[in-house]
Steps between C-alpha positions, in 0.01 A plus 500: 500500500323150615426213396178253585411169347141343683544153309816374631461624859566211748267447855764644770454390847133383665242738434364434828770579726600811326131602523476411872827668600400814297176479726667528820733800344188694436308396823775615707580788322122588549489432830805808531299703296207460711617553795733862399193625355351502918765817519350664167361811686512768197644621194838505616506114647285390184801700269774530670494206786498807738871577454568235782742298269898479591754574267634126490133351495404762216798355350404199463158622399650664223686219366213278493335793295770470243617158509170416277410184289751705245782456723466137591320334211598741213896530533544153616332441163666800306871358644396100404435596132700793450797491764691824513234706355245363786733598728475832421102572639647403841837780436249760367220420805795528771674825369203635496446509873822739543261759276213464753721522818747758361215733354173498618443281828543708762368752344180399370464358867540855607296714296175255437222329675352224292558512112727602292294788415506655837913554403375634160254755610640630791638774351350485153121527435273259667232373202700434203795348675314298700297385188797442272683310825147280573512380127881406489467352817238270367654419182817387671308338694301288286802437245650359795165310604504352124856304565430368903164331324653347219758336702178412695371332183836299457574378799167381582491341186838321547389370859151416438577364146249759347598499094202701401514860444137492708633317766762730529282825487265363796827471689598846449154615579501350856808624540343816436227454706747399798679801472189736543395337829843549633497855406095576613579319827858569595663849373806577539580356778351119430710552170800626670516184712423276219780642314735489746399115577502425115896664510617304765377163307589603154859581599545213745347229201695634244839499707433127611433408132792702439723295713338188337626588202855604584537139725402327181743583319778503777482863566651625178345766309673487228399108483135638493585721194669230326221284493260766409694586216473117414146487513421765324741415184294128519228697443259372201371876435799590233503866630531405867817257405686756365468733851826545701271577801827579701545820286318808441263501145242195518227744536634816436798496260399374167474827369453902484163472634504221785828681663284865480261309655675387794621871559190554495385223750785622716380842510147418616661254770689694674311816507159336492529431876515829650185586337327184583168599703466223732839497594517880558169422681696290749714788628204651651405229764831567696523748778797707438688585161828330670271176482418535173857471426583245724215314286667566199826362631364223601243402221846540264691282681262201496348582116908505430532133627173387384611598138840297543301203573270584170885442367557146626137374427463600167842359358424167724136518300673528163749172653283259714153555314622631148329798309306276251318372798435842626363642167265180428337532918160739526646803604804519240799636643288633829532085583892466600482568858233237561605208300857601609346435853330157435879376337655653809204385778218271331164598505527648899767789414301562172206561698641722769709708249221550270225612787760720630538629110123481555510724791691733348308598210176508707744788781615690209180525334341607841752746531444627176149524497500678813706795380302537207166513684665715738648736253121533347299583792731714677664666228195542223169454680629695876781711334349626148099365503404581869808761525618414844099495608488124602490299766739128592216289458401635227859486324541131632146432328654650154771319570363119549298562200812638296691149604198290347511683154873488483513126605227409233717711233800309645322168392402573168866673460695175638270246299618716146869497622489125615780317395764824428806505709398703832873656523436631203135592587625683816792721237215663326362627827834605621518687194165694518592557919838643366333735219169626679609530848923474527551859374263701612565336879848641423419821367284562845739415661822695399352747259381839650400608144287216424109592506174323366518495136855350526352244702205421275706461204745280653211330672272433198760536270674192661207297506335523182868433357561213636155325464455570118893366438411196699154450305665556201780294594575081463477458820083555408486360104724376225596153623430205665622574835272854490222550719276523163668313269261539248541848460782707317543831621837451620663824354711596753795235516574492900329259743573779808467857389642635817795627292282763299256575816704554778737766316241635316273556852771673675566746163076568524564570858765797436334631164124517654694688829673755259267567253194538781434876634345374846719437758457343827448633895942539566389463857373155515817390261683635718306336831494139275864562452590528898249216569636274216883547648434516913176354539385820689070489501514151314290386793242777466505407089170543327328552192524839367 
């Protein structure tokens, strides 16, 4: 899946200036941060951002959520050195968003409060939901934690000229360390704003590089393609010569297996997203459910011409820079976007595109920890530990602590993963959000049938699944791209096992419903069904 050579990585740019410029990202960012938190007066700010977000600004929120490190630095990579078959992370992550606005937006928005699990339980029962949601939410969560670091890793490396694999894992670990304080001090609302900052720069920086690259070659695309395709058949890897880039199969069409496998990937991609916790999070800090689907709109049309640009930048990678020079840089393939900047801009542009990159992984990460410490203290220690007997302090207290242990498991997770493409980091947690949480969100939804056990079994069913295929997996052992190349436990032949997972999660769902004897209260299905559709109480929506 990627490649990384340490010995023949070249010094990009000054170390200084990038270092300086990625200083005045965080200080200012900080400095947002800092001053949101002033508003933080309870759970619901600290959570939520006190619903006080607008659909267009929530929007934008939610596209810097998703437009991670993954988006940026791993399919600008993905298209350099595979072409066509790059392409298709930024297809799968776009489709996707017609799932989450078609299916479960507006009415997640209208039948929860905080977490996911508040959707779950509201007509199911409270503890083992709420348990089974709290421990998906988390492993999402911290699958998605794993790729944001490693691209930390890379592109710190890249900039700062950091070959070690030391080096590198100190980055990641102040990177880790950043993103607690911004979570501890700000909430939701300091990482709202941050997000929605870090989107408007991201987008902006990768449509004037984007323009770069078109005016250098006239404003012909098809130019741009042309001398990809050149580069990469002057390759002086044998394999990489013989890639038409320009044409579906470099990475996934050499046989049986690789073409199940990108089924597979596809799968998890575009049903991952609806499940995703911290972007289902992110429909709660609007006002109305009508701005939760304005949001959607909104974050789809700029995610939509984010990923076009992904288009341009990673074919002008594979032409202006070459993918030989890509797979020798720290970082691997994670390195396009920045040395594509210094060709385009010198050592200035490389420094401002790669804080912003910067900036992103440090939102995301935010965001990410903050829905997992969320989903812990309200939906474990207030919903199942204390059973509703708590207080906000003390849930924001659970909380803070919550973010620390996930951000130090997010460092030791991101310093193991360091050096694997984060697009592909980022599939394996779609795939586990698409397996644990996807069906039974669904099933809640439009099922009146659908009780506890059929819940469960999806729930855990999904979960275990997916983490013991990916463990057992290459992505984990059997080569020298694996996280643990050493090892050889590789028996199961897919790198994404969302094609097994997800169908087998929603089959769980349906046989633990039918072959269970307990069924659930038909009133509150009934009142989740009404509130789901019209809306009617959402504003009165607790935790039952």
């Amino acid at each position: 899946m990627n490649t990384l050579t340490y010995a023949a990585a070249e010094t990009v740019g000054k170390p200084a200036v990038n270092i300086a410029i990625f200083a005045v990202f965080v200080a200012v960012t900080m400095v947002v941060v800092v001053r949101a938190s002033r508003s933080n007066a309870g759970a619901a700010d600290f959570f939520t951002g006190g619903r006080g977000f607008s659909g267009p600004q929530n929007g934008i929120a939610i596209a810097g959520d998703y437009l991670s490190a993954a988006s940026f630095l791993g399919i600008a990579g993905a298209i350099a050195v595979y072409g066509y078959d790059g392409f298709l992370y930024s297809i799968g992550f776009l489709v996707a968003w017609l799932v989450a606005l078609l299916l479960v937006a507006e009415m997640l928005r209208n039948t929860g409060k905080f977490t996911m699990a508040d959707v779950l339980s509201f007509r199911l029962r409270q503890g083992p939901v709420r348990t089974a949601a709290a421990l998906s939410t988390l492993t999402v969560s911290l699958f998605y934690l794993l790729a944001q670091m490693a691209g930390a890793g890379g592109l710190v490396a890249l900039l700062l000229d950091i070959k070690s694999r030391t080096g590198q894992s100190v980055v990641i670990a102040v990177v880790g360390l950043l993103m607690i304080v911004y979570v501890l001090v700000g909430g939701m609302k300091g990482t709202t704003w941050v997000q929605i900052i870090k989107a408007v720069l991201l987008i902006v920086g990768a449509a004037f590089m984007t323009v770069l690259v078109l005016g250098k070659f006239g404003f012909h695309f098809s130019d741009i393609l042309g001398s990809a395709q050149q580069h990469v058949s002057e390759s002086t890897n044998k394999a990489m010569a013989k890639r038409d880039v320009l044409a579906p199969g470099a990475q996934y069409g050499a046989n049986g297996t690789t073409k199940l496998n990108f089924v597979s990937l596809g799968l998890a991609l575009v049903l991952g997203t609806a499940g995703l916790p911290h972007v289902l999070m992110r429909f709660y800090t609007v006002p109305t459910a009508k701005e939760a689907r304005r949001s959607v709109v909104w974050a789809i049309g700029l995610i939509g011409a984010f990923y076009l640009f992904t288009l341009v930048l990673g074919y002008g990678a594979a032409a202006i820079v070459g993918p030989d020079r890509i797979l020798a840089a720290a970082g691997g393939q994670n390195a396009a976007a920045p040395l594509l900047a210094f060709e385009l801009g010198g050592v200035v542009l490389l420094a401002v595109i790669s804080a912003v990159a910067f900036a992103t992984i440090l939102a995301v990460v935010a965001g990410l920890t903050i829905t997992a410490s969320a989903s812990f203290a309200h939906d474990i220690y207030a919903g199942v530990i204390k059973r509703g007997d708590v207080t906000e302090s003390e849930q924001l207290r659970v909380s803070r602590i919550t973010a620390v242990v996930v951000g130090l498991l997010a460092i030791g997770l991101g310093i193991l993963a360091n050096g694997q493409n984060i697009a592909f980091l980022v599939a394996l947690a779609f795939a586990v959000a698409a397996s644990a949480n996807l069906p039974t969100i669904l099933y809640s939804l439009f099922w009146k049938r659908f009780n506890t056990t059929g819940a469960l079994w999806s729930m855990y069913g999904g979960l275990i699944s997916t983490i013991v295929l990916i463990v057992f997996s290459p992505a984990v052992s059997g080569s020298k791209t694996a996280m643990v190349p050493s090892l050889h436990i590789d028996w199961f032949p897919l790198s994404n096992p969302g094609i097994v997972s997800i169908p087998l999660a929603f089959v769980l769902g349906i046989v633990g419903t039918l072959l269970s004897k307990n069924t659930e209260d038909p009133a509150k299905a009934a009142e989740m069904e009404v509130r789901a559709l019209t809306g009617v109480g959402a504003e009165k929506a607790v935790a039952h």
